[in-house]
N, C-alpha and C positions, 0 to 999 in steps of 0.2 A: 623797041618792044618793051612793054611795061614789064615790072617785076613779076606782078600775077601770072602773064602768059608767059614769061619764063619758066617759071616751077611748076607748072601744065605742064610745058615740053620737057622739063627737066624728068618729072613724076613719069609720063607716057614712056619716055625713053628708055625707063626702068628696064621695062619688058628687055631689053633687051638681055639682061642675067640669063633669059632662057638658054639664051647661044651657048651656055657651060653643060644644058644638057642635051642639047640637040646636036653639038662638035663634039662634046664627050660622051659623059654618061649622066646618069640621074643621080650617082654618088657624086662626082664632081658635082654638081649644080649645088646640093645638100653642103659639101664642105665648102665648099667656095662661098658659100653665102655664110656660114660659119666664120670664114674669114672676115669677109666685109661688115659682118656684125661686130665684132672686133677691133677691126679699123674704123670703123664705124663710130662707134662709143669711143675709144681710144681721142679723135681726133675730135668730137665733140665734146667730152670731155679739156682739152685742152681751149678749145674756142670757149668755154664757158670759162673757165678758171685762169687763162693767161689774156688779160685784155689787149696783150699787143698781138699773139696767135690771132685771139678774134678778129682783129682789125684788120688784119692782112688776109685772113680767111673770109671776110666782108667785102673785103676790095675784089678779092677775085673772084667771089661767086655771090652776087649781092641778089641773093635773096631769100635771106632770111628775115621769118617776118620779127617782129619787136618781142614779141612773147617767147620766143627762142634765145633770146639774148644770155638768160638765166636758167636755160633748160635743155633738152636735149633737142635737137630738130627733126622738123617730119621726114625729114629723109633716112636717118636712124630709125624712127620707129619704123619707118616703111622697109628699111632691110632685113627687118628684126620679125615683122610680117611676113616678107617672104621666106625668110630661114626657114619659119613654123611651117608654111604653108611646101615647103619643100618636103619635108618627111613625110606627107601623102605621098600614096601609091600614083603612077602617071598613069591618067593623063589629067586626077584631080588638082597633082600639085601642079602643073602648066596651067591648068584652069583659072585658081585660084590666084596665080601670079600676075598671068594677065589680065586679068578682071581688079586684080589690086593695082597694077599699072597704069592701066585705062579709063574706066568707070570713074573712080574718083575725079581725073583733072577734068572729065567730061562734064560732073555735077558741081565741077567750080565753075566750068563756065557756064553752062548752063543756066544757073542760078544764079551766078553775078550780070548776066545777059540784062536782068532787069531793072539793074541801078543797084542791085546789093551788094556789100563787099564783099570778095570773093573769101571773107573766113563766117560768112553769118550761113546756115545751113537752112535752103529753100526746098519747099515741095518739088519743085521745077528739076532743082539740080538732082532728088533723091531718083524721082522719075528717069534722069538723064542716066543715070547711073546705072537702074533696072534695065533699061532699053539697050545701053552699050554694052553693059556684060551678055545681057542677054543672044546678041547681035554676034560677039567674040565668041562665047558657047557654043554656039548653033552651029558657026563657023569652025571653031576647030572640030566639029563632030560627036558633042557633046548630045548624048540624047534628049529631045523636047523635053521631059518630063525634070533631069535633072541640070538643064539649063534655066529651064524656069525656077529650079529651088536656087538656084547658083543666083540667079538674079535678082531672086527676091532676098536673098542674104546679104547681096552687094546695098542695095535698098534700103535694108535696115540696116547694117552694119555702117552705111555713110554718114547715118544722122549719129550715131557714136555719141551718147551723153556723155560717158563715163571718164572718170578722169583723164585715163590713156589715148591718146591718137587715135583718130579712125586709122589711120596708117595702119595700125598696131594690127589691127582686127578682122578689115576687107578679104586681104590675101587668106586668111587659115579659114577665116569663115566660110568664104564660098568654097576652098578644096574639100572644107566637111560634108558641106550639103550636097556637092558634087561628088565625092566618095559614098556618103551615105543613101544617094539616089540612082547609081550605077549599077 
């Protein structure tokens, strides 16, 4: 299995942080992700500043792309997204979590489907991305009107110009449009 669709499976697998609020409560989900942003940053901070951490933190989870070497990685930003996107009210904040979960690896491949590399950002994969949240929305119960603004958040939110990670931004954006359309 290439590194690409490792960090698919790795990113999708995400979802599963929900299990803190669905086995506990929505407080737990919130502090636990508190945590892990913490440990988070904590231990990417050392992969970036001790070259031997990094190399041993490479070996056992190799895939981190080349631009992370010197930064923080998408999987930080992406917990650091769900924290945000945890302090909505449920059932915005499950929304926006797993639509941060999901969505995204779907418009990597999606988009990389066509010979492109899965960090260049394709109409294909933004589309893949509206379609899957849309699909996980509809699915948890999400009413039509604010699945559709969930999806179209996920949409714009995956082409992400801005400095920061789409990571960063997927999960809090759709629980807003998801909150603000309930």
């Amino acid at each position: 299995m290439n590194t690409a669709m490792v960090r698919r499976l790795l990113h999708a697998s995400s979802a599963l942080v929900l299990l803190l609020h669905f086995l506990g409560s929505q407080d737990i989900l919130r502090y636990g992700l508190v945590v892990c942003v913490a440990v988070a940053i904590l231990l990417d901070s050392l992969r970036v500043s001790r070259p031997a951490f990094g190399a041993f933190v490479l070996r056992l989870v190799p895939v981190f792309r080349p631009s992370e070497s010197t930064r923080l990685s998408g999987a930080t930003w992406l917990v650091v997204g769900f924290a945000l996107a945890a302090w909505f009210p449920h059932p915005a904040s499950t929304a926006g979590i797993l639509a941060g979960a999901i969505a995204d690896p779907a418009a990597s491949w999606a988009g990389s489907a066509g010979g492109k590399p899965s960090t260049a950002k394709t109409w294909v994969g933004s589309g893949a991305a509206a379609v899957v949240a849309l699909v996980v929305l509809l699915a948890m119960g999400i009413p039509i009107a604010a699945g559709i603004g969930g999806a179209a958040a996920a949409m714009v939110l995956e082409r992400w110009p801005g400095p920061l990670n789409d990571n960063l931004v997927v999960a809090p954006g759709v629980a807003l449009f998801v909150w603000l359309l309930l």
